[in-house]
DRENDREN-252009 format. One record per atom (N, C-alpha, C, O): residue number from 1; atom name; x, z negated, y negated. Coordinates in steps of 0.2 Angstrom, whole numbers, plus 2048, in hexadecimal, padded with zeros to 3 digits. Each point is the difference from the previous one (the first is absolute). Layout:
<NUM, 'CA', <X, Z, Y>>
...
% end
This chain:
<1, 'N', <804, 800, 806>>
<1, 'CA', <7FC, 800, 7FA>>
<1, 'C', <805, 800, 7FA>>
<1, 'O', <802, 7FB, 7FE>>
<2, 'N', <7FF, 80A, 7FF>>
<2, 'CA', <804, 800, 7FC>>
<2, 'C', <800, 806, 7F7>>
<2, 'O', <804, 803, 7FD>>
<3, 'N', <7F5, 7FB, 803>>
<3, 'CA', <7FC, 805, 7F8>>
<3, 'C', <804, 7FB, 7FB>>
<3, 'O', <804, 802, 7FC>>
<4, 'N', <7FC, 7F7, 804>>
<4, 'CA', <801, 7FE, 7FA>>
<4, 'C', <807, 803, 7FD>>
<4, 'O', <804, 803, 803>>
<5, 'N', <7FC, 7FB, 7F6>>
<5, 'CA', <808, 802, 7FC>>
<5, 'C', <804, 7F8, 800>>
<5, 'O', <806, 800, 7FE>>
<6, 'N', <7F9, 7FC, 805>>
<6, 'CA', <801, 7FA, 7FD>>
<6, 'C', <800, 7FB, 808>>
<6, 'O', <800, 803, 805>>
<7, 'N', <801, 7F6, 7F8>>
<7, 'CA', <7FE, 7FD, 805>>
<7, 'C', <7FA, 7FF, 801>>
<7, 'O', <7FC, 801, 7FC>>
<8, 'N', <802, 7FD, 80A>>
<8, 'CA', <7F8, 7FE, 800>>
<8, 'C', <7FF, 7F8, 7FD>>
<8, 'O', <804, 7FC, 802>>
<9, 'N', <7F7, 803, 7FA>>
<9, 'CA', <7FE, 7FA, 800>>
<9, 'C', <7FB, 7FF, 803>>
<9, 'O', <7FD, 805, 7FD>>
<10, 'N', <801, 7FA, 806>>
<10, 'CA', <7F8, 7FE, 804>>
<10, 'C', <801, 804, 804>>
<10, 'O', <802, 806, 7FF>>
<11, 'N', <7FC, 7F6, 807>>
<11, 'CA', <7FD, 804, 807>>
<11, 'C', <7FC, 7FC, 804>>
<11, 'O', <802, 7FC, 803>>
<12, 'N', <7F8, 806, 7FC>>
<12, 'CA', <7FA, 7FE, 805>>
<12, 'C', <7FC, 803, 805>>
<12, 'O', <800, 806, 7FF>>
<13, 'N', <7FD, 7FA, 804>>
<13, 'CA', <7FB, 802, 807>>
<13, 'C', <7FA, 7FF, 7FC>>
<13, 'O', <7FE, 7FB, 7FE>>
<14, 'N', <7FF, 80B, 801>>
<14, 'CA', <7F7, 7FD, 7FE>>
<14, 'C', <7FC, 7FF, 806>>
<14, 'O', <800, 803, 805>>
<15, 'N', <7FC, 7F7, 7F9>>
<15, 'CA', <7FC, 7FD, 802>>
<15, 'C', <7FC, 804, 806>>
<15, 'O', <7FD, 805, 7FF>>
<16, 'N', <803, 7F8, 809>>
<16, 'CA', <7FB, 805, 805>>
<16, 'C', <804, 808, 7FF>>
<16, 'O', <7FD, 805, 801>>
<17, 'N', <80A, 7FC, 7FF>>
<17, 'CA', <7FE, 807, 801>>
<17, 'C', <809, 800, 802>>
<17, 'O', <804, 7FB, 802>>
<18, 'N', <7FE, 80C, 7FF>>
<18, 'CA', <805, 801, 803>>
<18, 'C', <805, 805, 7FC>>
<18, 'O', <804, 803, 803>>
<19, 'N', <7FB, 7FB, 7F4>>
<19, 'CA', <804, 801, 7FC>>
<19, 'C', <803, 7FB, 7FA>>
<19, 'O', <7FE, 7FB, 7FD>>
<20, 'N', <80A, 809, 803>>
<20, 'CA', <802, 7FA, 7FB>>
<20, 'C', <800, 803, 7F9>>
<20, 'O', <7FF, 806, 7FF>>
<21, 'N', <801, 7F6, 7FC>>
<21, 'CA', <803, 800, 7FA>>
<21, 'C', <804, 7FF, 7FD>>
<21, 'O', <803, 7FC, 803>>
<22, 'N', <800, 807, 7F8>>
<22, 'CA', <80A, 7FE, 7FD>>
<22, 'C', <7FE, 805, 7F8>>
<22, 'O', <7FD, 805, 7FE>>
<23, 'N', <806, 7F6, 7FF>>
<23, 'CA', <800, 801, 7F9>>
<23, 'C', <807, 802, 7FC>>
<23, 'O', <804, 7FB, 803>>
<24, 'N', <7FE, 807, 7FB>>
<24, 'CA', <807, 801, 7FC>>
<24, 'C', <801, 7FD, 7FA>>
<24, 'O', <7FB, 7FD, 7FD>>
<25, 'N', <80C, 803, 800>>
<25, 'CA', <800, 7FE, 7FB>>
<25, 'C', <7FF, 802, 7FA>>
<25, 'O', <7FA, 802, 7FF>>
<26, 'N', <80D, 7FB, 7FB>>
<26, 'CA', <7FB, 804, 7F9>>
<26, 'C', <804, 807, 800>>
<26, 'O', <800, 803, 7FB>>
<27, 'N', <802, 800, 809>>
<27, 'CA', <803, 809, 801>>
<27, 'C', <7F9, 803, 804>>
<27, 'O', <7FD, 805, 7FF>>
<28, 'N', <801, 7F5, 805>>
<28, 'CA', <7FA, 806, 805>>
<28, 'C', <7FB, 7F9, 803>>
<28, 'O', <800, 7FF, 806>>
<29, 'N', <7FB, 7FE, 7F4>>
<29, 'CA', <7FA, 7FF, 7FE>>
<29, 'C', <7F9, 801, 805>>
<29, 'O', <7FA, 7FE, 7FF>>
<30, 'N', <808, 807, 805>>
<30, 'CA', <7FA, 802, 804>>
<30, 'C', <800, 7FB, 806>>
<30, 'O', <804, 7FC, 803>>
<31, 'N', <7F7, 805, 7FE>>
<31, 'CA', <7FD, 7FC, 809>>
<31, 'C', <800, 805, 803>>
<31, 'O', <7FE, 805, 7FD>>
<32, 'N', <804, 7F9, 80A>>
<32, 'CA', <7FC, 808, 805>>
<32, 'C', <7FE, 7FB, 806>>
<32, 'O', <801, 7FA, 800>>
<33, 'N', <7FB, 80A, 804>>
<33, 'CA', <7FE, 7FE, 806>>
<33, 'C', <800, 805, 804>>
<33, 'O', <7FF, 806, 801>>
<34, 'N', <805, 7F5, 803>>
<34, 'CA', <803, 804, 807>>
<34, 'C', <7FB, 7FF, 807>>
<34, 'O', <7FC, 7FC, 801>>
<35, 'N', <804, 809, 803>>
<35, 'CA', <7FE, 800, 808>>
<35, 'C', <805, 7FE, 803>>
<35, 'O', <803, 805, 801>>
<36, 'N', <800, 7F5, 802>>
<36, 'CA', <805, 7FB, 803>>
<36, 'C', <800, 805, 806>>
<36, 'O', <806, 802, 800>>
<37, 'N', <7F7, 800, 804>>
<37, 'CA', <800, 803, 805>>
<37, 'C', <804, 805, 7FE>>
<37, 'O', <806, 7FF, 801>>
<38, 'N', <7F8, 807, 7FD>>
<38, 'CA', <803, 805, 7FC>>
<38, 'C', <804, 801, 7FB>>
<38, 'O', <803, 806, 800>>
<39, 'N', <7FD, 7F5, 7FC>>
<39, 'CA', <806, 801, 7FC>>
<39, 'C', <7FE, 803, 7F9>>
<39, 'O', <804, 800, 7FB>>
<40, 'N', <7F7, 802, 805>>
<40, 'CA', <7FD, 805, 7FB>>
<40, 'C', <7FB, 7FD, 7F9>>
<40, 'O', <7FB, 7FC, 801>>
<41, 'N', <807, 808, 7FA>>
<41, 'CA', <7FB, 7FC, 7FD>>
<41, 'C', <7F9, 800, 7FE>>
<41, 'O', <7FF, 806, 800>>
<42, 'N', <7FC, 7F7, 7FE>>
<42, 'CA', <7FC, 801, 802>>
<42, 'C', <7FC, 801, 7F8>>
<42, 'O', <7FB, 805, 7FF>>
<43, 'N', <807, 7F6, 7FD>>
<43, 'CA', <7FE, 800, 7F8>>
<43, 'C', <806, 7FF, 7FC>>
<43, 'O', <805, 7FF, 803>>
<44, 'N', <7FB, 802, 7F7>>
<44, 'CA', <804, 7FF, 7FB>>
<44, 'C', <7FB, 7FB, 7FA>>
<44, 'O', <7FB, 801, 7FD>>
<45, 'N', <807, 7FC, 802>>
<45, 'CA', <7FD, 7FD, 7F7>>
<45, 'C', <805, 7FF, 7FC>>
<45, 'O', <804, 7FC, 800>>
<46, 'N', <7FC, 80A, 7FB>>
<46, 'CA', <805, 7FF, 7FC>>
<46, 'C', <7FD, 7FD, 7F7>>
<46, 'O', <803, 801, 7FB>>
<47, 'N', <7F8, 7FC, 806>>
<47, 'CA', <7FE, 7FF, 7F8>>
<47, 'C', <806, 7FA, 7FD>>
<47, 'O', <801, 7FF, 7FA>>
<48, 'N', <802, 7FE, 809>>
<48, 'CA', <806, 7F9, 7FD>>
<48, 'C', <805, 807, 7FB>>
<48, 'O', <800, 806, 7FF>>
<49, 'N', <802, 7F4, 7FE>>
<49, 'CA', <807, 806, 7FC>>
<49, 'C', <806, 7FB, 800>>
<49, 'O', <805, 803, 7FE>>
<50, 'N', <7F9, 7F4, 804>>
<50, 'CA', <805, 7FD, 802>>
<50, 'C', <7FF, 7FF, 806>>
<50, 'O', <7FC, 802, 804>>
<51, 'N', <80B, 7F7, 7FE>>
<51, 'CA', <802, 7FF, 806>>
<51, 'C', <7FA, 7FE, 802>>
<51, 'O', <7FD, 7FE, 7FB>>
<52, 'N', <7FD, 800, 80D>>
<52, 'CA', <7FD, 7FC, 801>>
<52, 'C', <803, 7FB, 802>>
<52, 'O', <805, 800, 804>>
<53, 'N', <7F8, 7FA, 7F9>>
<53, 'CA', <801, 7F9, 7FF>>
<53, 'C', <7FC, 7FB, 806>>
<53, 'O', <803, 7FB, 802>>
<54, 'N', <7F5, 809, 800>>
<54, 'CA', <7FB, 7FC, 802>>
<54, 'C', <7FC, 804, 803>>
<54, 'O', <7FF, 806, 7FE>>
<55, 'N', <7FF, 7F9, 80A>>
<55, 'CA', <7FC, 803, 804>>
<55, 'C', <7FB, 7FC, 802>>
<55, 'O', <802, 7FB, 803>>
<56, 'N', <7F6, 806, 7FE>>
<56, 'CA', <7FD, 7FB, 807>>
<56, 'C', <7FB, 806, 801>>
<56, 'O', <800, 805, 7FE>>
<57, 'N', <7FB, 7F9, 805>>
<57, 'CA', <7FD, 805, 806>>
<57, 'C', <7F8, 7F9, 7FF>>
<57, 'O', <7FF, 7FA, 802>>
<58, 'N', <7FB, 80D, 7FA>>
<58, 'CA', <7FA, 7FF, 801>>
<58, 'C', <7FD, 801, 806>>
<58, 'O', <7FB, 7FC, 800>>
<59, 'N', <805, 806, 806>>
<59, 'CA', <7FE, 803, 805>>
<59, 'C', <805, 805, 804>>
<59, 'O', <806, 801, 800>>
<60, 'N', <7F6, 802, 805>>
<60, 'CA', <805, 805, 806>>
<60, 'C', <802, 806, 7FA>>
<60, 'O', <805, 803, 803>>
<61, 'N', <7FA, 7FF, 7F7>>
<61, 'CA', <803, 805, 7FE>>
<61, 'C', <7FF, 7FF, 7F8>>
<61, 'O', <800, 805, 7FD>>
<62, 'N', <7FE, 7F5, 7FD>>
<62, 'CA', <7FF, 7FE, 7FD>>
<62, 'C', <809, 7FC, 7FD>>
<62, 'O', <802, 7FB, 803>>
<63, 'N', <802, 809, 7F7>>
<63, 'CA', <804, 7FD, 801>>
<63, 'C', <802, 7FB, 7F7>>
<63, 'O', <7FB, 803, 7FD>>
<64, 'N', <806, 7FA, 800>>
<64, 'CA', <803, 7FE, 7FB>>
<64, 'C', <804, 7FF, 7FD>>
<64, 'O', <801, 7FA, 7FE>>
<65, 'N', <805, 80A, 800>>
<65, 'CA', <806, 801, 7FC>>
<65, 'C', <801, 7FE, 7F9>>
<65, 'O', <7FD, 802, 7FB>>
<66, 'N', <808, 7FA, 806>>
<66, 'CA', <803, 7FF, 7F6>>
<66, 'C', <808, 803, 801>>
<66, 'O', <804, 802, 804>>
<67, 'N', <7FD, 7FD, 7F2>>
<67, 'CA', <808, 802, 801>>
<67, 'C', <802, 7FB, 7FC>>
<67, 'O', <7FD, 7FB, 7FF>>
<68, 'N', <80B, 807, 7FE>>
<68, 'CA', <802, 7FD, 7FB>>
<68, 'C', <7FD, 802, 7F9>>
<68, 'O', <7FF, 7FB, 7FC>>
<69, 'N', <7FE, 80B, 803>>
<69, 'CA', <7FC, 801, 7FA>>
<69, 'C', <7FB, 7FB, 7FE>>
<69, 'O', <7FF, 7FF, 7FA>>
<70, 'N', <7FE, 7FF, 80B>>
<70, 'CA', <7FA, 7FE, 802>>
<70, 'C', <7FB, 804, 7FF>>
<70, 'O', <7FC, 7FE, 7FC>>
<71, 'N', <803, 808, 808>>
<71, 'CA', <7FA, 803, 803>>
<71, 'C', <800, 7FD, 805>>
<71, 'O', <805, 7FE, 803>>
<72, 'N', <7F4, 803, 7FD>>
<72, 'CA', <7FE, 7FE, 806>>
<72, 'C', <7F9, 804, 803>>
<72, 'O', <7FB, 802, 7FD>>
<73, 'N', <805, 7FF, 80B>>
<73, 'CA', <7FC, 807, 802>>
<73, 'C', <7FB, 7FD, 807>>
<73, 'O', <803, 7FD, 805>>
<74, 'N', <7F9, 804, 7FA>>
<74, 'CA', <7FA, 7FF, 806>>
<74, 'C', <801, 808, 802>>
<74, 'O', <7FD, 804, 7FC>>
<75, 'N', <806, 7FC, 809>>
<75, 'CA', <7FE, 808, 806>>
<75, 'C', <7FF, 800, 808>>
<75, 'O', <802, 7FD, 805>>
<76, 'N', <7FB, 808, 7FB>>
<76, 'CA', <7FD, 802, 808>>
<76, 'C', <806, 803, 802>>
<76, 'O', <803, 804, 7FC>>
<77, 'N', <7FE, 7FA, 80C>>
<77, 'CA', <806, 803, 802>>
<77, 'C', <800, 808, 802>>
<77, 'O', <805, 803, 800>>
<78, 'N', <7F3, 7FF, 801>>
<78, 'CA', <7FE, 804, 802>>
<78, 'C', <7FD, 805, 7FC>>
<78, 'O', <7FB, 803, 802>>
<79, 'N', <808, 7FC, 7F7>>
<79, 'CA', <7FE, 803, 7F8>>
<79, 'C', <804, 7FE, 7FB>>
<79, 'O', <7FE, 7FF, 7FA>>
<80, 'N', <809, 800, 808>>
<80, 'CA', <806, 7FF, 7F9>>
<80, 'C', <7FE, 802, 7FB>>
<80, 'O', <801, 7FC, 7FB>>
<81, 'N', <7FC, 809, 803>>
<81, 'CA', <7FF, 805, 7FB>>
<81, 'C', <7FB, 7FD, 7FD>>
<81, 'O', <7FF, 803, 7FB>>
<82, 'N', <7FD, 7F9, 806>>
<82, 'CA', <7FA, 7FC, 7FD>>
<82, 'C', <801, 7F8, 7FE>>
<82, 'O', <7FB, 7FC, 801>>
<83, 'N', <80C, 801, 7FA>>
<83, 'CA', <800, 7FA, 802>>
<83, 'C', <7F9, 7FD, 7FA>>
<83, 'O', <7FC, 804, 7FE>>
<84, 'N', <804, 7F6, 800>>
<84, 'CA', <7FD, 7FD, 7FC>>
<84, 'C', <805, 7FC, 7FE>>
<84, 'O', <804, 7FC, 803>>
<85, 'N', <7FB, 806, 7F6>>
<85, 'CA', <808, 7FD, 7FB>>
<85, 'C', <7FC, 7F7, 7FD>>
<85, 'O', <7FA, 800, 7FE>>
<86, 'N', <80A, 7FA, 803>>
<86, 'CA', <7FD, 7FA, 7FF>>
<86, 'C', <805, 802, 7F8>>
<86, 'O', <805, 804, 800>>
<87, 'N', <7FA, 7FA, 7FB>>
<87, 'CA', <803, 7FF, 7FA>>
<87, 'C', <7FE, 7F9, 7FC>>
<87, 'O', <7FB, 7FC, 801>>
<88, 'N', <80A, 803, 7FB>>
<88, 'CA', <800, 7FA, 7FC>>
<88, 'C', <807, 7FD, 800>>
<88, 'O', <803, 7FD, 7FB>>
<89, 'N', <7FF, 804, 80A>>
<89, 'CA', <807, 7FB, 803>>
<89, 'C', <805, 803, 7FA>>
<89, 'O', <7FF, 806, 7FD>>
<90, 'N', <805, 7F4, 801>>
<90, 'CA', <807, 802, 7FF>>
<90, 'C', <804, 7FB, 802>>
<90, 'O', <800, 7FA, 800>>
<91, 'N', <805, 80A, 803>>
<91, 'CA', <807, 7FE, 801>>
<91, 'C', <800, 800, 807>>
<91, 'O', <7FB, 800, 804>>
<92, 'N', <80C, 800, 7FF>>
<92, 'CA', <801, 7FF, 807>>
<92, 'C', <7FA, 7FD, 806>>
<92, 'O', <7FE, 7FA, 7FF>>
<93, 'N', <800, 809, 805>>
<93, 'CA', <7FC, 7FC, 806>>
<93, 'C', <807, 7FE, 806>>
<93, 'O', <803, 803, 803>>
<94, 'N', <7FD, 7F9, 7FC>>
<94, 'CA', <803, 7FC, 805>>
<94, 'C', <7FC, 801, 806>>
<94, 'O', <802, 803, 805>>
<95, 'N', <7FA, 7F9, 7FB>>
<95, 'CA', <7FC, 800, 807>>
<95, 'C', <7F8, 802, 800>>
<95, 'O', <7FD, 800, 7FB>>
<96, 'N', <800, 801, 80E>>
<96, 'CA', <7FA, 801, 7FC>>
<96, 'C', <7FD, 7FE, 807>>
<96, 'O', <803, 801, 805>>
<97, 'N', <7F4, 7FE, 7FC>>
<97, 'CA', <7FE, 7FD, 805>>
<97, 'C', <7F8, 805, 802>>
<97, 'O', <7FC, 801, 7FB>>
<98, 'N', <802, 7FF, 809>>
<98, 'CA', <7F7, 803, 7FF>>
<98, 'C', <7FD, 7FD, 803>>
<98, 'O', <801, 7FF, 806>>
<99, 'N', <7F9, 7FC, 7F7>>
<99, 'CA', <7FB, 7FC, 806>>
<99, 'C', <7FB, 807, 804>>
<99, 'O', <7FC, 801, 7FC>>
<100, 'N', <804, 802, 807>>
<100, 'CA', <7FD, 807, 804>>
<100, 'C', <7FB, 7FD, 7FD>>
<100, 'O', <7FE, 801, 7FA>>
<101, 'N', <7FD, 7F9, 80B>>
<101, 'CA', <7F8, 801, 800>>
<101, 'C', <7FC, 800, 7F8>>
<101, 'O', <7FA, 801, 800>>
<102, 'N', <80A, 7FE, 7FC>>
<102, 'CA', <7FF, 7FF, 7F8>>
<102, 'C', <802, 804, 7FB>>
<102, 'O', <7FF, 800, 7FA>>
<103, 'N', <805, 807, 80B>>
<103, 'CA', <804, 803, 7FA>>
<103, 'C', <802, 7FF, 7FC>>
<103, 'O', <7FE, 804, 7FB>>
<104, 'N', <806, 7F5, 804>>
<104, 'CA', <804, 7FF, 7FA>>
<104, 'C', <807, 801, 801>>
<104, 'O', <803, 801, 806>>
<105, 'N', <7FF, 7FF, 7F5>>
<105, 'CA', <809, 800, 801>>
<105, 'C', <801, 7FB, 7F9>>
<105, 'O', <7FD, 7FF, 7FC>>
<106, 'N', <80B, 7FF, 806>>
<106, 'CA', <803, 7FB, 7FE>>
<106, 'C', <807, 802, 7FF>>
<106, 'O', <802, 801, 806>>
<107, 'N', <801, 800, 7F4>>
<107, 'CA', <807, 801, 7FF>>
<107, 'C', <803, 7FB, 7FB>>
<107, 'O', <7FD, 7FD, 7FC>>
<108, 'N', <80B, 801, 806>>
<108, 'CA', <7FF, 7FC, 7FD>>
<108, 'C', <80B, 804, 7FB>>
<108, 'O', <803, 805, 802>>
<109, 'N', <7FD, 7F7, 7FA>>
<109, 'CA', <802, 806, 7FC>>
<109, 'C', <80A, 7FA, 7FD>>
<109, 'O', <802, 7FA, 803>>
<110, 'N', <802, 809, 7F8>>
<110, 'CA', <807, 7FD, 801>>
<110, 'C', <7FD, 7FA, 7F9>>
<110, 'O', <803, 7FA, 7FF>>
<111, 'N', <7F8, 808, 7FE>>
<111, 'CA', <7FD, 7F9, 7FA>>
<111, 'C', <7FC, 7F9, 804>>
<111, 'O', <7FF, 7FB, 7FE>>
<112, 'N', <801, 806, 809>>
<112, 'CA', <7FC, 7F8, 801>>
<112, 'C', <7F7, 804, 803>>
<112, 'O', <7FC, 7FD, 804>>
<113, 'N', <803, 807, 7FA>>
<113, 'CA', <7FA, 801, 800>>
<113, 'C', <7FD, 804, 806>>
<113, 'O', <805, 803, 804>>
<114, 'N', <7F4, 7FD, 7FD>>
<114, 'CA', <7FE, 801, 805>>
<114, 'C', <7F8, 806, 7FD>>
<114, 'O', <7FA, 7FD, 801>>
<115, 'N', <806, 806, 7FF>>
<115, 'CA', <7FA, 806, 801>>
<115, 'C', <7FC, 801, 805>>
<115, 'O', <802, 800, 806>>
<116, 'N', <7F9, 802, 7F9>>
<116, 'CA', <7FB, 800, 805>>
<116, 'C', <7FA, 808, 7FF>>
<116, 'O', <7FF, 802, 7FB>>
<117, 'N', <7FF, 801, 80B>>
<117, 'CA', <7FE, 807, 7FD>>
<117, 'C', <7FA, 7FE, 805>>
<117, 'O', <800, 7FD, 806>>
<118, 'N', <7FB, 807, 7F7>>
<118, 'CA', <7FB, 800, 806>>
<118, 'C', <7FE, 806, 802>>
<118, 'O', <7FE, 804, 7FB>>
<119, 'N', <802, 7FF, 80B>>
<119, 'CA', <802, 808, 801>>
<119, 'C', <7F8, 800, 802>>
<119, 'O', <7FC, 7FB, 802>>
<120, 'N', <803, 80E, 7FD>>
<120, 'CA', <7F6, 801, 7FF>>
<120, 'C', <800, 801, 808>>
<120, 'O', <805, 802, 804>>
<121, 'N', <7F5, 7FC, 7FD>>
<121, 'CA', <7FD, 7FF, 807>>
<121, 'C', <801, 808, 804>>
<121, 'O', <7FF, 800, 806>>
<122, 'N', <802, 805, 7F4>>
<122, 'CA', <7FE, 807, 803>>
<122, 'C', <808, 802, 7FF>>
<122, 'O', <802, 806, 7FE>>
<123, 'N', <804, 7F5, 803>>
<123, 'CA', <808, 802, 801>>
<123, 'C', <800, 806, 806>>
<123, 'O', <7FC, 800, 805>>
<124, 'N', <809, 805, 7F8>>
<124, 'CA', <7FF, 805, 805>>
<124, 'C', <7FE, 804, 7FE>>
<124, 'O', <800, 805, 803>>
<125, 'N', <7FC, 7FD, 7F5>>
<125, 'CA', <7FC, 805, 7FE>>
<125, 'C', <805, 807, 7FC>>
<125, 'O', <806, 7FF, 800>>
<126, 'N', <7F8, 806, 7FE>>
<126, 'CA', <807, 807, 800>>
<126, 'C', <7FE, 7FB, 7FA>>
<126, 'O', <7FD, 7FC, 803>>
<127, 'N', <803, 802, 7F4>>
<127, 'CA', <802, 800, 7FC>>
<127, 'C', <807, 7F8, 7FF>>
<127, 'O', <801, 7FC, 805>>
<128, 'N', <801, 806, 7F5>>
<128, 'CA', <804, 7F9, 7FE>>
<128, 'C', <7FA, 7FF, 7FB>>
<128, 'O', <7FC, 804, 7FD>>
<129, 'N', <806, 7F4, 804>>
<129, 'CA', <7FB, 7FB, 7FE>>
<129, 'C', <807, 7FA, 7FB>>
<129, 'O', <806, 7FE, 801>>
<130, 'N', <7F5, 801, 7FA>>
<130, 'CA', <805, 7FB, 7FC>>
<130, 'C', <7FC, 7F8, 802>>
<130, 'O', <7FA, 800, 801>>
<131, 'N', <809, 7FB, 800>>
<131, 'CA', <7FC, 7F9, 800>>
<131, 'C', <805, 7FB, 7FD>>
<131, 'O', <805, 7FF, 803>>
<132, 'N', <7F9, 7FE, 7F8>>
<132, 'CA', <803, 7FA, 7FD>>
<132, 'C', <801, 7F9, 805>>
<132, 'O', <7FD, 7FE, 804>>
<133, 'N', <808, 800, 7F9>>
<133, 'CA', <804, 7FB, 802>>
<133, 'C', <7FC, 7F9, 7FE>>
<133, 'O', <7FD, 7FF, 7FB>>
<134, 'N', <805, 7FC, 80A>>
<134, 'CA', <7FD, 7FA, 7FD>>
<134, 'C', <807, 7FB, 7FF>>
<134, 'O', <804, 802, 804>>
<135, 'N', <7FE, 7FA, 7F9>>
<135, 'CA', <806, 7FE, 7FF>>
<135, 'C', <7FF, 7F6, 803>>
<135, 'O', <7FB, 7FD, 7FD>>
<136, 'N', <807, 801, 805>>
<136, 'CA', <7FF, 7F9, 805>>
<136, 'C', <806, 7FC, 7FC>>
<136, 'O', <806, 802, 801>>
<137, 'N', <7FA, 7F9, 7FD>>
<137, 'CA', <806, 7FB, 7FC>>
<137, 'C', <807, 802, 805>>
<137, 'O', <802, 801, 806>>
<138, 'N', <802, 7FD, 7F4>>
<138, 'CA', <808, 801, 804>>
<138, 'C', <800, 7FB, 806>>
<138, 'O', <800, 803, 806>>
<139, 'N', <7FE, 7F6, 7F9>>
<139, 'CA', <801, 7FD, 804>>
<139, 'C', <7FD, 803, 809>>
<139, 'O', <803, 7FF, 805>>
<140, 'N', <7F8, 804, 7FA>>
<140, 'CA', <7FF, 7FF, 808>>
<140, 'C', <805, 807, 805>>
<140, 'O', <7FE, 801, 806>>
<141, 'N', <807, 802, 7F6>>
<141, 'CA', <805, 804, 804>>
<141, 'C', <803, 7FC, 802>>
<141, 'O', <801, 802, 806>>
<142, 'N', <801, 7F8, 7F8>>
<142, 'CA', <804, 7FB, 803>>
<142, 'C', <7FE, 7FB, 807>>
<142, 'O', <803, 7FE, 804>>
<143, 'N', <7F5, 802, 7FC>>
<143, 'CA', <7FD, 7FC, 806>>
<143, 'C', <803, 805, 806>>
<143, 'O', <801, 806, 800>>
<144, 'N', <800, 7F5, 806>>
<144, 'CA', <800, 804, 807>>
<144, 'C', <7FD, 801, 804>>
<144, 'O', <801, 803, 804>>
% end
């Protein structure tokens, strides 16, 4: 497996299935999804323009990506080309998490803070969709 220009940061198995994912740096920004069996790949999502920083997984083909820019993207693995852009964020995403049964996502960022997005019920639709950020006190990035 060998498309990126870079090293890979992330490599994960999506959820129930029998492909992995692997994202590149900030020279080569894309995610692919590979057929482990084959070797081959299967998707590109190339909307990042930075390194990705942050991956979690709504479901068997529901994925969640951030960067250092801090975009951040709800996409179908099985429709790259269709993501839903969350905006608001500034500055690096550090990390980030999805409750599935609630479509929420949670990123938490290099200031202390912690973001929260609530993804629409109809995730997966061909348009990009804008949804505002709720912002949660400094303090609770710090709970464990």
């Amino acid at each position: 497996l060998t498309q990126h220009k870079n090293f890979v940061g992330h490599l994960e198995f999506l959820k129930a299935s029998d492909e992995l994912l692997t994202s590149g740096g900030r020279i080569d920004p894309r995610l692919i999804i590979w057929k482990h069996d084959t070797c081959k790949i299967k998707a590109i999502f190339d909307q990042h323009q930075d390194a990705v920083s942050a991956i979690d997984y709504i479901n068997e083909t529901g994925i969640v990506s951030g960067d250092e820019s801090g975009e951040l993207y709800a996409w179908d693995s099985r429709f790259p080309d269709k993501p839903i852009k969350l905006t608001g964020h500034k500055g690096v995403i550090m990390d980030l998490t999805v409750c599935a049964p609630e479509k929420i996502v949670a990123l938490s960022d290099e200031q202390g803070r912690v973001n929260i997005w609530q993804l629409p019920a109809s995730f997966g639709g061909s348009s990009v969709a804008t949804y505002a950020q709720q912002d949660l006190p400094a303090a609770l990035a710090a709970v464990p």
